[in-house]
BAFI-3210 file (N, C-alpha, C; in Angstrom, 3 decimals, decimal comma, padded with zeros to 6 digits):
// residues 228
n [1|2|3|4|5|6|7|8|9|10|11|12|13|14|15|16|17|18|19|20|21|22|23|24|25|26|27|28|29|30|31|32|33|34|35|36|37|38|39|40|41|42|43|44|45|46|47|48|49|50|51|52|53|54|55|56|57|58|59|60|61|62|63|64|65|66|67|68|69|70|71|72|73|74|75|76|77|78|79|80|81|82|83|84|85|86|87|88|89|90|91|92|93|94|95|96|97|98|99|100|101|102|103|104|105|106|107|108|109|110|111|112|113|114|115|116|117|118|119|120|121|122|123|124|125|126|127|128|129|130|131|132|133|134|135|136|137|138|139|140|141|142|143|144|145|146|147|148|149|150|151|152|153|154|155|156|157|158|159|160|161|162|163|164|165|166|167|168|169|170|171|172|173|174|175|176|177|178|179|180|181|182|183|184|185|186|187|188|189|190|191|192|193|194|195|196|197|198|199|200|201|202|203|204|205|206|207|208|209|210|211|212|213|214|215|216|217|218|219|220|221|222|223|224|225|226|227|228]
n.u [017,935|019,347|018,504|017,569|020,317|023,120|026,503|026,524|026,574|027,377|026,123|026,237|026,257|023,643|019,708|018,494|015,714|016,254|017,081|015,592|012,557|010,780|010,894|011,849|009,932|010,411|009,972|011,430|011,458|013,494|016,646|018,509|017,100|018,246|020,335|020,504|017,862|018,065|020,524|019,029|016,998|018,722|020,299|017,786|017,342|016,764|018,156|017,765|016,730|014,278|014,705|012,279|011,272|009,807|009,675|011,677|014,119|014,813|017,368|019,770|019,393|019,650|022,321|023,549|023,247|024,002|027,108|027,361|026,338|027,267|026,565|023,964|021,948|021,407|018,392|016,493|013,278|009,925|010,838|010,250|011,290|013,792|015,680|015,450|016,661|019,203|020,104|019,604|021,402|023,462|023,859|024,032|022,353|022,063|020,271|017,157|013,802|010,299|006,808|005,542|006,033|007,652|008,863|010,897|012,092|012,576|014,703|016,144|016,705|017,426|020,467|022,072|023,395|023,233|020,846|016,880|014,028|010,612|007,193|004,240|001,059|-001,335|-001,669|-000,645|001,117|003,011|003,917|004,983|007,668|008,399|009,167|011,161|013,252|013,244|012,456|012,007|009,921|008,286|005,007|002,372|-000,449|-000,545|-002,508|-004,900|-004,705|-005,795|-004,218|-003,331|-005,111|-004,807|-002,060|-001,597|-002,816|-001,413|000,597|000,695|000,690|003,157|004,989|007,894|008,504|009,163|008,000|008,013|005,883|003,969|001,617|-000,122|-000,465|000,490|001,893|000,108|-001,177|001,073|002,446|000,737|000,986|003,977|003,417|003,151|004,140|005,249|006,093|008,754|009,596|008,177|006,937|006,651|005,370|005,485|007,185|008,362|007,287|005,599|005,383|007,313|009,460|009,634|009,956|012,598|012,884|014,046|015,029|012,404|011,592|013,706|013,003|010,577|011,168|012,705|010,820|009,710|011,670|011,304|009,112|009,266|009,677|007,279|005,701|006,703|006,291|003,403|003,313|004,158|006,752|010,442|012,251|014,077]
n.v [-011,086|-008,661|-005,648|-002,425|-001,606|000,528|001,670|004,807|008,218|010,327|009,029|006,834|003,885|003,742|003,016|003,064|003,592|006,184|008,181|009,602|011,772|011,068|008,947|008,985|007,463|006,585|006,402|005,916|006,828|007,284|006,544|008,646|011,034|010,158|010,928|013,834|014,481|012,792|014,276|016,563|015,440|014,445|017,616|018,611|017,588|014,684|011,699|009,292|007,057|005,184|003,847|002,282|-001,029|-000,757|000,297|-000,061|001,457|001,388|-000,375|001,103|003,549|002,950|002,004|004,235|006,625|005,159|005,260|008,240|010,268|010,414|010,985|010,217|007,861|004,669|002,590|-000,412|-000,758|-002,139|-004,693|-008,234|-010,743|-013,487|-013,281|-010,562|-009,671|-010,181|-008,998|-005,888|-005,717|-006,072|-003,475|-001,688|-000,908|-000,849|-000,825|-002,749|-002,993|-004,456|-005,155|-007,143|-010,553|-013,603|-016,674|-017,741|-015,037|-013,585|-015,234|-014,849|-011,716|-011,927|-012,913|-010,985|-009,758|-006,607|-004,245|-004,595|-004,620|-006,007|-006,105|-005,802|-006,618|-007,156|-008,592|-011,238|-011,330|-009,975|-011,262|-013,477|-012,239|-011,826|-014,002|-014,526|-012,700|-010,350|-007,365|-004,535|-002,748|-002,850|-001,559|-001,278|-001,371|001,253|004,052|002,180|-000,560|000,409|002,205|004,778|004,092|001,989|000,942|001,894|000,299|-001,932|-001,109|-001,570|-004,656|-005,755|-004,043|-004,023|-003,702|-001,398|000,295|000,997|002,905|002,857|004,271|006,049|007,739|011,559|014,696|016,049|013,999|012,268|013,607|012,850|010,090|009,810|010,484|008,309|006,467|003,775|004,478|005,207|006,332|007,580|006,289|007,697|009,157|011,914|014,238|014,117|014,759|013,885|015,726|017,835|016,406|015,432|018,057|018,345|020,448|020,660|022,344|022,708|019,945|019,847|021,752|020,892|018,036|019,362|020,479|018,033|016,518|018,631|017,480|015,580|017,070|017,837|015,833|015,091|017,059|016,968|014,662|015,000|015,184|014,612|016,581|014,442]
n.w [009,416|007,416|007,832|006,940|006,852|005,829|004,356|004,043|002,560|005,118|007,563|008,524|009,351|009,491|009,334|005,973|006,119|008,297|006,687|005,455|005,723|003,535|001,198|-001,841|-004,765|-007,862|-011,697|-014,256|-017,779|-019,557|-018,990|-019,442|-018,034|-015,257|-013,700|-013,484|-012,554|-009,612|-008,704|-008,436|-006,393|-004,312|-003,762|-002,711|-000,089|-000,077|-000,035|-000,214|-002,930|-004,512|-007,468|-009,790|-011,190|-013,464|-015,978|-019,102|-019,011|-016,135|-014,907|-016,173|-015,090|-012,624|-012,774|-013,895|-011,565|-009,727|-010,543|-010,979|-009,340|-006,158|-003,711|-003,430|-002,226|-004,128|-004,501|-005,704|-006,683|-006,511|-007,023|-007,839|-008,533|-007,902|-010,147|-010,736|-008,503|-008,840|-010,960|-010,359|-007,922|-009,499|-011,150|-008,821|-007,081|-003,799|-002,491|-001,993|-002,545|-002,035|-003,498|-002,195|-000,693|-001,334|-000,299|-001,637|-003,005|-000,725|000,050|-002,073|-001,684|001,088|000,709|-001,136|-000,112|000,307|001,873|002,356|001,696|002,557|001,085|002,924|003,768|005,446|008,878|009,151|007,156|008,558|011,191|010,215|008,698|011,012|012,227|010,399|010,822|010,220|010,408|009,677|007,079|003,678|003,696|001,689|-000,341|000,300|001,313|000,365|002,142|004,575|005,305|008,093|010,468|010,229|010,687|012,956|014,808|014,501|015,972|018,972|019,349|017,501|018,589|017,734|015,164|012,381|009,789|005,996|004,720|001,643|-001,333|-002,508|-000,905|-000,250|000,110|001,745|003,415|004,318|006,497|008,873|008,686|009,255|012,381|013,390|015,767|014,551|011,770|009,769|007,819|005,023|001,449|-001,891|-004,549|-005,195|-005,506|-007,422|-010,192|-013,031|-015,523|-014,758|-014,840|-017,755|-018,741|-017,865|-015,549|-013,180|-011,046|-010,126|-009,200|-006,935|-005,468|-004,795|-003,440|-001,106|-000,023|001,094|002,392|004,474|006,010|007,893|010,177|011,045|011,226|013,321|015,577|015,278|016,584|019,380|019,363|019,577|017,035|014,736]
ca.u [017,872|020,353|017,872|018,012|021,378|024,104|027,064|025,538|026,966|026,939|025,003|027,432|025,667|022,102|019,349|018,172|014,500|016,616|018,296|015,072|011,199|010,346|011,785|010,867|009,541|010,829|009,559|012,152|011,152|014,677|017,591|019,245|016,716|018,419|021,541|020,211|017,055|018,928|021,034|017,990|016,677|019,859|020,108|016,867|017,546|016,244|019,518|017,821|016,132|014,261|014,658|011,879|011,710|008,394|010,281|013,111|014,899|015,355|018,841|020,339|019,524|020,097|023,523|024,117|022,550|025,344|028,234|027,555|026,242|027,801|025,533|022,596|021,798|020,230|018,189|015,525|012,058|009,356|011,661|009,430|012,104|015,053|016,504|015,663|017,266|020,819|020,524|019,958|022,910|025,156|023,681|024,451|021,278|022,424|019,293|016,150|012,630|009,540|005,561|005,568|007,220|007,760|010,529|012,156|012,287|013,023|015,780|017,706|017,134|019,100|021,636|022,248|024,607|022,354|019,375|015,744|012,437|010,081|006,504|003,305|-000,114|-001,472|-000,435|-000,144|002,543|004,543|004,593|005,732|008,402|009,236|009,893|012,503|014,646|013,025|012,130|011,764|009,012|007,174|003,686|001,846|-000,525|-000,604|-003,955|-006,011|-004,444|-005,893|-003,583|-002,865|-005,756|-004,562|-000,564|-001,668|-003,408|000,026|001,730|000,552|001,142|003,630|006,008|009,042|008,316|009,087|007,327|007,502|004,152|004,099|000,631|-001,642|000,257|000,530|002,315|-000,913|-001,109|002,468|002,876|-000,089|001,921|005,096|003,534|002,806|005,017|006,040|006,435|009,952|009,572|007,037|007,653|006,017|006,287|004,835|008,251|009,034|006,081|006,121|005,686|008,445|010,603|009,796|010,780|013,893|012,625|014,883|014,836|011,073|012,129|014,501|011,876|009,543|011,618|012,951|009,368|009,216|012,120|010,774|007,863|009,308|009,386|005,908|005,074|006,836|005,229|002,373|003,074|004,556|008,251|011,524|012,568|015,447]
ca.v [-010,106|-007,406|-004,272|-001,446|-000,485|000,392|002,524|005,939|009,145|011,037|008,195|005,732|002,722|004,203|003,065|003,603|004,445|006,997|009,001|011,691|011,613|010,855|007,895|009,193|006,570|007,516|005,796|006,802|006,306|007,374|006,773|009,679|011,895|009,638|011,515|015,315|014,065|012,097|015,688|017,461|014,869|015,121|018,596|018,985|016,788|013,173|010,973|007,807|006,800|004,300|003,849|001,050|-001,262|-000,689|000,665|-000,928|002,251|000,973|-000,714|002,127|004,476|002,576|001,743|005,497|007,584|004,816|005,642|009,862|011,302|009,324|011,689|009,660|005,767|004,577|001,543|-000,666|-001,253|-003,214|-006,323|-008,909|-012,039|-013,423|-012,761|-009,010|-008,981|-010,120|-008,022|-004,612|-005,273|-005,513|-002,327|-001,120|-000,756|000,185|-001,462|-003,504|-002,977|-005,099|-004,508|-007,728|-011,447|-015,160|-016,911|-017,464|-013,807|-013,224|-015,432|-013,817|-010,313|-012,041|-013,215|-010,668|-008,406|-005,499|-004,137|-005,075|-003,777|-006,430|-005,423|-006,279|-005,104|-008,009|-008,708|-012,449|-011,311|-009,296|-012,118|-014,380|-011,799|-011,338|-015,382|-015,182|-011,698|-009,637|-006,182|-003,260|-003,690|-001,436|-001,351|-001,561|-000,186|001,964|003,798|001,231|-001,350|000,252|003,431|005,142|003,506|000,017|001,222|001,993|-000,639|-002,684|-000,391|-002,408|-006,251|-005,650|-002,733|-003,845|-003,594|-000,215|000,233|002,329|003,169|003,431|003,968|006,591|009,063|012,304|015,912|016,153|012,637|011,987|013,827|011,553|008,443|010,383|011,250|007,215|005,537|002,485|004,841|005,909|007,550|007,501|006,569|008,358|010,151|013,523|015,274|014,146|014,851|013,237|016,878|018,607|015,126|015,686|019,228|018,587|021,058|019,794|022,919|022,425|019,002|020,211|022,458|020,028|017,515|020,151|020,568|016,553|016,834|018,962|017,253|014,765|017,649|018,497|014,738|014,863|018,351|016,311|012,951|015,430|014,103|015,681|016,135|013,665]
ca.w [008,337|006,944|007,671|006,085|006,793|004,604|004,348|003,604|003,148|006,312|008,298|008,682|010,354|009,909|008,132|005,029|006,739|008,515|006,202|005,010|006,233|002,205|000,185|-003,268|-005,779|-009,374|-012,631|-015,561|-018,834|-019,982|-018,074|-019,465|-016,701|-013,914|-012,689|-013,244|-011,365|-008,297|-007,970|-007,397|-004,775|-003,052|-003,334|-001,604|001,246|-000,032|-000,544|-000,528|-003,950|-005,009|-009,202|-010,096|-012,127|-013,998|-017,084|-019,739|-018,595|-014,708|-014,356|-016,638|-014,150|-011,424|-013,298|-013,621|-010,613|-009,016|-010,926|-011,207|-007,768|-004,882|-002,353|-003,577|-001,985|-005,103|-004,487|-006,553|-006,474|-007,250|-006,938|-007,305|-008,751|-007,595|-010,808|-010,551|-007,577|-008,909|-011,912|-009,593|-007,221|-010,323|-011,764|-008,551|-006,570|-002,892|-001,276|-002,771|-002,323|-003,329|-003,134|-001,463|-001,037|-001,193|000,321|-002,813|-003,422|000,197|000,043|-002,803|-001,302|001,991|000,020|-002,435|-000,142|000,437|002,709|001,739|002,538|001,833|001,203|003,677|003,680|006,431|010,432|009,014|006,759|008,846|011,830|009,203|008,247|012,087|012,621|009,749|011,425|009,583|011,422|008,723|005,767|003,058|004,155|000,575|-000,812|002,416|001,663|000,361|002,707|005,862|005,745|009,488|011,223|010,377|011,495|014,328|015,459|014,572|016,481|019,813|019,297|016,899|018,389|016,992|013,691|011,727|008,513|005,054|003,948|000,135|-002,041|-002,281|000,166|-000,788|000,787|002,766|004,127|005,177|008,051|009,430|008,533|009,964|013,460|013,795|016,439|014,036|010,606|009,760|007,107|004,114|000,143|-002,212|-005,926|-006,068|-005,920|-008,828|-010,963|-014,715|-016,613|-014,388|-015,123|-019,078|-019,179|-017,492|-014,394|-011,742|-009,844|-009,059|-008,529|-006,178|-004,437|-004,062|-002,828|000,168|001,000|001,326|003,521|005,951|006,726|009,108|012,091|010,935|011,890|015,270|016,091|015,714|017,530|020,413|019,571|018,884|015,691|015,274]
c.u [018,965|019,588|018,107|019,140|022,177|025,138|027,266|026,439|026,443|025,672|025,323|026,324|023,761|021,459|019,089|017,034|014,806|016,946|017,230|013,574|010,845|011,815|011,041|010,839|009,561|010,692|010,069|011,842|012,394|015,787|018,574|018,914|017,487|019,581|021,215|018,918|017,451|019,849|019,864|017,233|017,426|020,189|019,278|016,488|017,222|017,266|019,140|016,420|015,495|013,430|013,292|011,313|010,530|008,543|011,618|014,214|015,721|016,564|019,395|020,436|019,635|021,909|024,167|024,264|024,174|026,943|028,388|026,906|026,381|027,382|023,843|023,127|020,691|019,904|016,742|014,294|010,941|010,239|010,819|010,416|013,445|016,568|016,733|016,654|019,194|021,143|020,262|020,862|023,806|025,360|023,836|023,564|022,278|021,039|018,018|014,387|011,005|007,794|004,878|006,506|007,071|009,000|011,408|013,129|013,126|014,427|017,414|017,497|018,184|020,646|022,393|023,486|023,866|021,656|018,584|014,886|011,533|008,448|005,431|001,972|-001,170|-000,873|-000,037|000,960|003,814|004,766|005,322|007,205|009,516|009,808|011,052|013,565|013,794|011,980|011,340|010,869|008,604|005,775|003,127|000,602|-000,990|-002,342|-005,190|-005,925|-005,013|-005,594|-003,510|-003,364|-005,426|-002,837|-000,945|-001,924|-002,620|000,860|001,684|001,275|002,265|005,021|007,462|009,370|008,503|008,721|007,710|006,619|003,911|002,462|-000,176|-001,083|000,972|000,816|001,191|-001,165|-000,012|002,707|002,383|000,468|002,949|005,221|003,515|003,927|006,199|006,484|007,601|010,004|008,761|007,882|006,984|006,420|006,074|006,119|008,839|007,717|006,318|006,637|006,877|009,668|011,185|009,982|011,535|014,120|013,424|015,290|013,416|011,132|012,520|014,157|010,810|009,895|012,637|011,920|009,320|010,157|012,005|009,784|008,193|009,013|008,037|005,174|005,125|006,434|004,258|002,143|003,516|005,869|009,173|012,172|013,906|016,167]
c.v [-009,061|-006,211|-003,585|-000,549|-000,392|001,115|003,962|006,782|009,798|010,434|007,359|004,700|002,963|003,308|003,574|004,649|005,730|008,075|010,244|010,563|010,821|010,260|008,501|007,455|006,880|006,176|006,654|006,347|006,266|007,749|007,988|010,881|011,446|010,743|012,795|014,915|013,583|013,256|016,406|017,075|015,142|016,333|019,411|018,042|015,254|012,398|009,377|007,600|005,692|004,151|002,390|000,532|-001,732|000,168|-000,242|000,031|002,014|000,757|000,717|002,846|004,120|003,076|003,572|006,663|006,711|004,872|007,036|010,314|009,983|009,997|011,025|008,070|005,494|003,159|001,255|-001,000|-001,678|-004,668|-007,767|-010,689|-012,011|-012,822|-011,515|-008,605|-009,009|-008,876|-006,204|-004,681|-005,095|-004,423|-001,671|-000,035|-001,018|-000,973|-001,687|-003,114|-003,407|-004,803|-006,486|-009,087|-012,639|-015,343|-017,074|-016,267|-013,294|-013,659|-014,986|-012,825|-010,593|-012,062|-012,461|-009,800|-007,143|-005,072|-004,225|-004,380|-004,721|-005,823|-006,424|-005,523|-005,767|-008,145|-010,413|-012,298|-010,856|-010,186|-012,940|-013,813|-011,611|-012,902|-015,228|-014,072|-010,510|-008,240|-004,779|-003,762|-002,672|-002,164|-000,798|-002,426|000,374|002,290|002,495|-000,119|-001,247|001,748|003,515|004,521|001,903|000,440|001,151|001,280|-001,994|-002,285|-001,151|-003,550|-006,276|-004,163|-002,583|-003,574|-002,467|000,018|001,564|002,550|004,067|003,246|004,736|008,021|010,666|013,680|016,098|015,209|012,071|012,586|013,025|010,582|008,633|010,390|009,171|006,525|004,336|003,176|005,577|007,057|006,940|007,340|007,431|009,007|011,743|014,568|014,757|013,718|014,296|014,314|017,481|017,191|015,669|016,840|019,433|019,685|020,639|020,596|022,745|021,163|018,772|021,011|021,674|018,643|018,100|020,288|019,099|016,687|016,990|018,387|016,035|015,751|018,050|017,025|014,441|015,559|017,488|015,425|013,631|015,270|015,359|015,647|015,537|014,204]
c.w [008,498|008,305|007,027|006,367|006,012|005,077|003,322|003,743|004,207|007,337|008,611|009,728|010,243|009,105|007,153|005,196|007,277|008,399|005,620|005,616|005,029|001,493|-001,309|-004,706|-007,284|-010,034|-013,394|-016,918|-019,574|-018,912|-018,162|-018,267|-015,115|-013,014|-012,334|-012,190|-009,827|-007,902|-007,449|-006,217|-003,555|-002,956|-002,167|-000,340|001,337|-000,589|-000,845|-001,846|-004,779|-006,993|-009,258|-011,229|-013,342|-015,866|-017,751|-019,327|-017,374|-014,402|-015,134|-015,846|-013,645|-011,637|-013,202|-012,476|-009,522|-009,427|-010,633|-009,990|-006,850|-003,819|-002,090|-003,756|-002,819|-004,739|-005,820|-006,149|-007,202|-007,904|-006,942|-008,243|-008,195|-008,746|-011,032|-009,611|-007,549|-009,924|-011,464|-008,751|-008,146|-010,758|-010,673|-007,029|-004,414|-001,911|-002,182|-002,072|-002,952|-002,591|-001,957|-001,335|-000,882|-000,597|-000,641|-002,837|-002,066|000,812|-000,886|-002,492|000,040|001,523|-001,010|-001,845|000,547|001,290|002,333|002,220|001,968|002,231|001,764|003,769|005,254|008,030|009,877|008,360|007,765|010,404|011,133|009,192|009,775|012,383|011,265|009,409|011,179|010,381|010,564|007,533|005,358|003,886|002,777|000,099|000,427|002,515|001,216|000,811|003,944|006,310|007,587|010,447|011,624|011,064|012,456|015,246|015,390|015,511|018,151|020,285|018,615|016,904|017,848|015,799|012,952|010,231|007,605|004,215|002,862|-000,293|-001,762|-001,434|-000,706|000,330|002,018|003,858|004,939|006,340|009,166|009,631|009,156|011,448|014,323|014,735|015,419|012,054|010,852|008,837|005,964|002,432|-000,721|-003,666|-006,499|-005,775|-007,211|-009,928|-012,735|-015,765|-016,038|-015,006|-016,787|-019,702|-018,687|-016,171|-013,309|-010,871|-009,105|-008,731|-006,817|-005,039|-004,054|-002,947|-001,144|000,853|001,534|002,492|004,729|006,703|008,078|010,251|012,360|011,966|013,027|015,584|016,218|016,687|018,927|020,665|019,718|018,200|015,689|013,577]
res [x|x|x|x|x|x|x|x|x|x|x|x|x|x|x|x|x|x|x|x|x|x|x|x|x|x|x|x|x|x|x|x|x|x|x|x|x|x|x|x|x|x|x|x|x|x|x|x|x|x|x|x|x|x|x|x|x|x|x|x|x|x|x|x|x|x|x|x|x|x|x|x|x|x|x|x|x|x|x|x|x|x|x|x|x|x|x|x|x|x|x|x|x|x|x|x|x|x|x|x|x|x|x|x|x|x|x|x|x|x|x|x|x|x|x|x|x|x|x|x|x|x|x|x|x|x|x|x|x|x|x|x|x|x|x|x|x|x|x|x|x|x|x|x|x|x|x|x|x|x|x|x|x|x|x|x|x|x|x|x|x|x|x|x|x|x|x|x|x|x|x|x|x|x|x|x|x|x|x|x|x|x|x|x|x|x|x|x|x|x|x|x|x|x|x|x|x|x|x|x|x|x|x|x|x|x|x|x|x|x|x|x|x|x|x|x|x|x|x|x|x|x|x|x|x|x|x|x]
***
């Protein structure tokens, strides 16, 4: 497998998991919100973005957020065909992400160029995923998959594995998921709320997504770490 690395601003070689505590999960109804939105993420410290593709709006913004702010790694999500997955690298998509996977699917996210995250909610999936390279995975739907209690109890048999635990997680919950040994960082959409989206708000955007930010050192305070 790829992983999730890319060539990132100011991260050069890193992953994607790497680059903020909070992957935000954005649903655009109009791609015109994509670029002023994706400034205020990256403004407030979240550079990596995943646009998905649960709207006719999706590639547009992909297509744009990757032409107009080059501080923001826009990737796609909810990938769930191979043909999705050609038609978001051309639009421009940065790195792929799906709620879970077949080998079909898993074979055009290898092949497409890119980094992947495919999605697991099972330990049968994610040995599966470890016999064919594959190291990094969403973890989906996080809480009603098991949430922290079930991570953890991966975190054992399974220490190589680093997970991003999307579904249900919320400002309160993430640091939990944060302090976990095998969580990198958490996805999530409540910085970008629908009514602040539809009144064009993109400083509270921009404030909420700084609070998301911070919460990684909140999670190592917890786990006893040091904030990296």
């Amino acid at each position: 497998m790829r992983g999730m690395t890319s060539p990132v601003p100011s991260a050069a070689a890193a992953s994607v998991l790497d680059l903020a505590p909070v992957l935000p999960v954005v649903v655009l109804a109009d791609a015109a919100d994509a670029v002023p939105l994706a400034r205020a993420l990256v403004a407030g410290g979240l550079p990596a973005i995943e646009v998905t593709l649960r709207t006719p709006a999706a590639l547009d913004a992909i297509r744009a957020i990757s032409a107009e702010v080059p501080r923001a790694v826009v990737g796609a999500g909810t990938v769930i065909t191979p043909e999705q997955v050609e038609a978001c690298t051309a639009a421009g998509a940065r790195f792929l992400v799906s709620p879970g996977w077949t080998q079909a699917l898993l074979d055009a996210m290898r092949g497409s160029g890119v980094p992947y995250l495919p999605g697991v909610s099972t330990a049968s999936e994610v040995v599966a995923l470890l016999e064919r390279g594959v190291r990094e995975m969403k973890f989906f739907p996080a809480q009603a998959a098991g949430g922290t209690p079930y991570l953890r109890s991966l975190a054992g048999p399974l220490p190589q594995v680093r997970f991003c635990p999307t579904g249900g997680i919320g400002p309160a919950t993430a640091p939990e998921y944060l302090a976990l040994p095998n969580v990198t960082c958490v996805g999530g959409s409540w910085m970008v709320p629908a009514d602040a989206v539809a009144a064009g708000d993109w400083g509270r955007i921009e404030e909420l997504a700084r609070a998301a930010a911070g919460l990684g050192a909140a999670g190592l305070r917890d786990a006893g770490g040091t904030c990296r």
